[in-house]
N, CA and C atoms as an extended XYZ file, in Angstrom:
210
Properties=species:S:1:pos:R:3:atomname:S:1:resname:S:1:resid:I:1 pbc="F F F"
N       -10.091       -9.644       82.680 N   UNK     1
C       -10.338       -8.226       82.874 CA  UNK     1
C        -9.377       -7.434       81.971 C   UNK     1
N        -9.839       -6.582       81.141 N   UNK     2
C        -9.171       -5.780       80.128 CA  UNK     2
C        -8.423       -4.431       81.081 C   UNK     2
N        -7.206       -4.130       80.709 N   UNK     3
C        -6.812       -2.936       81.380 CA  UNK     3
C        -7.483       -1.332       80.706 C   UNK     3
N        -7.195       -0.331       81.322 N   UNK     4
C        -7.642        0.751       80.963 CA  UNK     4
C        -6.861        1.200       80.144 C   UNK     4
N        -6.634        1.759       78.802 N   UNK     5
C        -5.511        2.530       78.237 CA  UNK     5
C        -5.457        3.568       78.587 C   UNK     5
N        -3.788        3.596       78.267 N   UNK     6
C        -2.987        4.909       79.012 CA  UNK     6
C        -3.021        5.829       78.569 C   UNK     6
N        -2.307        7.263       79.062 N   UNK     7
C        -2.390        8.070       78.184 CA  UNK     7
C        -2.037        7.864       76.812 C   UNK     7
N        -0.636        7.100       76.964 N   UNK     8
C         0.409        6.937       75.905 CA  UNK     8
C        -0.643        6.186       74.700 C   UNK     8
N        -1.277        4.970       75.200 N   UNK     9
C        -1.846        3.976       74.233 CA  UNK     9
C        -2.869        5.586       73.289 C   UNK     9
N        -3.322        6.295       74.044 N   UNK    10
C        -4.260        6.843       73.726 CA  UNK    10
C        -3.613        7.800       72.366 C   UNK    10
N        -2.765        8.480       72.512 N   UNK    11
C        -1.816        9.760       72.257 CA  UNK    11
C        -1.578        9.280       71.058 C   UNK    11
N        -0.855        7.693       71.424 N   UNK    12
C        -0.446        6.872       69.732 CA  UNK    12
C        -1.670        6.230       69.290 C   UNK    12
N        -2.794        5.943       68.831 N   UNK    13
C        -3.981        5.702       68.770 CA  UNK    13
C        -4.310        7.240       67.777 C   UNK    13
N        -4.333        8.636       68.902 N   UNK    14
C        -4.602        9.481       67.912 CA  UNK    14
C        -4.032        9.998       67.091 C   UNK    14
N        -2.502        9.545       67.118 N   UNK    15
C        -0.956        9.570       66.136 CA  UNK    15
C        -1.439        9.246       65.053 C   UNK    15
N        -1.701        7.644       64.715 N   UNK    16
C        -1.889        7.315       63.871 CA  UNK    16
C        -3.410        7.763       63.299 C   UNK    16
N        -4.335        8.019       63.737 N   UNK    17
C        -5.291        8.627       63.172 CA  UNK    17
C        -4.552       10.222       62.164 C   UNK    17
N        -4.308       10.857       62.997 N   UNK    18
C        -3.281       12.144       62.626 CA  UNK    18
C        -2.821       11.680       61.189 C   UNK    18
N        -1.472       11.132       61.558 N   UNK    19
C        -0.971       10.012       60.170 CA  UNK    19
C        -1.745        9.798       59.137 C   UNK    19
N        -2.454        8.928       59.456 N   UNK    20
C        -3.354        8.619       58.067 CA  UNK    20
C        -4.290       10.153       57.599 C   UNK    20
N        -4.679       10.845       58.203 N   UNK    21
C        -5.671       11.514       57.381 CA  UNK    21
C        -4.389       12.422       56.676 C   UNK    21
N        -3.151       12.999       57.089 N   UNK    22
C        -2.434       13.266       56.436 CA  UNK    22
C        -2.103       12.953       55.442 C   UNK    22
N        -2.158       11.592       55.417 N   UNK    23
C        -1.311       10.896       53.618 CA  UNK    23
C        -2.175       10.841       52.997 C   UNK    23
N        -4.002       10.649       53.876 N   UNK    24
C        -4.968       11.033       52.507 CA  UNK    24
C        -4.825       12.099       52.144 C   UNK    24
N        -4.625       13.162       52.522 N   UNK    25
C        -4.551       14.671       52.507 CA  UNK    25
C        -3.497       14.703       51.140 C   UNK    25
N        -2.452       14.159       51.841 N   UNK    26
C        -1.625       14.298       50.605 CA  UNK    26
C        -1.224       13.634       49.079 C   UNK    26
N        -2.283       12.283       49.128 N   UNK    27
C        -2.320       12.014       47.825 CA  UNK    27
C        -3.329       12.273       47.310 C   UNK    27
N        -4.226       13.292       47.940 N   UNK    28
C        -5.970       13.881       47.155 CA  UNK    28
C        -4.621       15.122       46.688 C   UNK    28
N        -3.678       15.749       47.372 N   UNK    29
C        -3.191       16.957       46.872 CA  UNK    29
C        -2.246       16.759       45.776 C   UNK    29
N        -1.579       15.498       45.954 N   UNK    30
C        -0.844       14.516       44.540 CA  UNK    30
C        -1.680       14.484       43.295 C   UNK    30
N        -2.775       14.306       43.543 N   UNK    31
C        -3.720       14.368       42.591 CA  UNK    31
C        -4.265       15.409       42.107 C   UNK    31
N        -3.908       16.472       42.317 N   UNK    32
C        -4.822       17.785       42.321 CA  UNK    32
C        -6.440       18.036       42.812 C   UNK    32
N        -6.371       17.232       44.014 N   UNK    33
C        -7.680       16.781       44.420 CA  UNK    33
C        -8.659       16.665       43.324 C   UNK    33
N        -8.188       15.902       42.409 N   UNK    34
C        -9.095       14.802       42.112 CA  UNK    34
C       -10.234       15.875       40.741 C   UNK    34
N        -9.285       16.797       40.443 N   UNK    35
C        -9.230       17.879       39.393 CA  UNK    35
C        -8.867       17.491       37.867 C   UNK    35
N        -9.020       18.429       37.266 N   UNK    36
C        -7.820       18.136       35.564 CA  UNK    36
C        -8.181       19.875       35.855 C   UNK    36
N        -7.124       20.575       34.709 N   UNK    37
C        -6.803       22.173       35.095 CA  UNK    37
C        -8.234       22.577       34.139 C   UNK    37
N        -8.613       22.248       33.387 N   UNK    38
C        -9.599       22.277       32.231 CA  UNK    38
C       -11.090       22.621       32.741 C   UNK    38
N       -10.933       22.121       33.811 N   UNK    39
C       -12.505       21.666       34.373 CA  UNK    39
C       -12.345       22.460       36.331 C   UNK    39
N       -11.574       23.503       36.211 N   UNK    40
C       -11.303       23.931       37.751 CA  UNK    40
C       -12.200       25.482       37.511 C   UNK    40
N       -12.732       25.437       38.449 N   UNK    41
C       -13.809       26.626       38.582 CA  UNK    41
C       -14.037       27.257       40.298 C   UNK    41
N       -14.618       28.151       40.183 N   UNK    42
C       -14.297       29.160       41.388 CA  UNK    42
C       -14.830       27.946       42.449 C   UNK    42
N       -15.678       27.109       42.060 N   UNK    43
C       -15.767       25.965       43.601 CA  UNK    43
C       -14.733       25.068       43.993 C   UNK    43
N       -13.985       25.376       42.901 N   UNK    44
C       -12.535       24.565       43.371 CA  UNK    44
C       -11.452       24.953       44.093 C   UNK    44
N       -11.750       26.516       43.509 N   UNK    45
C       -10.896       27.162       44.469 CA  UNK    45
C       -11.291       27.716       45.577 C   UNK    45
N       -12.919       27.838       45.792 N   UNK    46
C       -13.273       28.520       47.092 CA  UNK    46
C       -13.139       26.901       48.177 C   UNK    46
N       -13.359       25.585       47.374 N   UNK    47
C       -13.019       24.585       48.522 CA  UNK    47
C       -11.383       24.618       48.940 C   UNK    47
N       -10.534       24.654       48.133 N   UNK    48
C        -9.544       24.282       48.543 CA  UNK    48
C        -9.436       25.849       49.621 C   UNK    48
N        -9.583       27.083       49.502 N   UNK    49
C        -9.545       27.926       50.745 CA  UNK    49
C        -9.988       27.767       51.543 C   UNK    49
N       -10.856       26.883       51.640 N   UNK    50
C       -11.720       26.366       52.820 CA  UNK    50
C       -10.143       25.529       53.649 C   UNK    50
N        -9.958       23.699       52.915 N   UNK    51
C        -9.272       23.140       53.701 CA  UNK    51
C        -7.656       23.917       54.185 C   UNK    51
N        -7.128       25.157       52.905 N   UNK    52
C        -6.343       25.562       53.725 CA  UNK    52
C        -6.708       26.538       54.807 C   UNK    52
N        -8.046       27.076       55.208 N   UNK    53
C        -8.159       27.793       56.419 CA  UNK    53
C        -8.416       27.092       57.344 C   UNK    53
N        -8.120       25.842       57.438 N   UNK    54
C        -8.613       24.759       59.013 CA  UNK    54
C        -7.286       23.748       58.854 C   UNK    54
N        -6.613       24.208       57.380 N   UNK    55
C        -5.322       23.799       57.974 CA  UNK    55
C        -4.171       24.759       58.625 C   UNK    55
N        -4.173       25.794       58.451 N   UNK    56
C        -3.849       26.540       58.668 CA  UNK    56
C        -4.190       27.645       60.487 C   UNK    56
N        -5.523       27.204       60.937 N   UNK    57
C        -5.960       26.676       62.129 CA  UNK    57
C        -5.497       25.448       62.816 C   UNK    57
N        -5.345       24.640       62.259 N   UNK    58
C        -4.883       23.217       62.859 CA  UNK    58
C        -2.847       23.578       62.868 C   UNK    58
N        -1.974       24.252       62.276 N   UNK    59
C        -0.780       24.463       62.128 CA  UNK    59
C        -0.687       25.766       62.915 C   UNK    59
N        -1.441       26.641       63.328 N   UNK    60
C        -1.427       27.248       64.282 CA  UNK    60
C        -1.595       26.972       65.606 C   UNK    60
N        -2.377       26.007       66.163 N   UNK    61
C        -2.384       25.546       67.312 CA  UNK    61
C        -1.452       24.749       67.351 C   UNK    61
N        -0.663       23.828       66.764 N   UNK    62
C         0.240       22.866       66.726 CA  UNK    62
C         1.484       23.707       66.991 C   UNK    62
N         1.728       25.048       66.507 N   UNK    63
C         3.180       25.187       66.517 CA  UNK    63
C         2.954       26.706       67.411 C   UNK    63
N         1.725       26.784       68.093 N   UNK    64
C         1.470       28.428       69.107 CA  UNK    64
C         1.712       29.511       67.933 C   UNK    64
N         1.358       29.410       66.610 N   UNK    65
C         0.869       30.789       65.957 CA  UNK    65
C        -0.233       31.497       66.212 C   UNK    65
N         0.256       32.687       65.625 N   UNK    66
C        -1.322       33.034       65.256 CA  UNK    66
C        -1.977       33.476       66.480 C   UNK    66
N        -3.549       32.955       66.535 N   UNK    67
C        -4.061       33.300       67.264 CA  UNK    67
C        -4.175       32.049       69.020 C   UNK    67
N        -2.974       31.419       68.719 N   UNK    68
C        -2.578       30.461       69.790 CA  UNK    68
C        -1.257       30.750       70.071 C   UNK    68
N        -0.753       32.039       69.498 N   UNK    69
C         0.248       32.134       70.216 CA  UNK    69
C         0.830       32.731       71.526 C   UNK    69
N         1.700       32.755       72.189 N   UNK    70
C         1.730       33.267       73.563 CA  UNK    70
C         2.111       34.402       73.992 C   UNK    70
C-alpha cells in the first residue's frame, strides 16, 4: 500500500517544478531568447512584455505587491 503525500512531499515537488522553469527562463534570457539584435522586431518586443507582465503578476503575489498587497 503506497502512502498519501504530504503537504511537504507536495510543496517540494512544486519547488522543484518552480526551479526548473526558472533556469529555463533564465538561459532563454542568457540567450537573448533565442534572438541576434539584427533580426528583433516589434514581436519581440511585444512577446517579451507579455512574459514580463505574468512575471511581474507571479512576483507580485509572491512578495504581496501590487495588486496582492495588504
Amino acid at each position: 500500500m503506497s502512502r498519501k503525500p504530504t503537504a511537504l512531499d507536495t510543496f517540494m515537488a512544486r519547488k522543484a517544478e518552480i526551479d526548473e522553469a526558472l533556469a529555463r527562463l533564465q538561459a532563454l534570457s542568457d540567450d537573448h531568447f533565442n534572438t541576434h539584435p539584427d533580426e528583433i522586431n516589434w514581436g519581440h518586443a511585444g512577446s517579451l512584455g507579455y512574459i514580463a507582465e505574468k512575471l511581474k503578476e507571479l512576483t507580485d503575489f509572491a512578495f504581496q505587491e501590487g495588486e496582492y498587497a495588504e
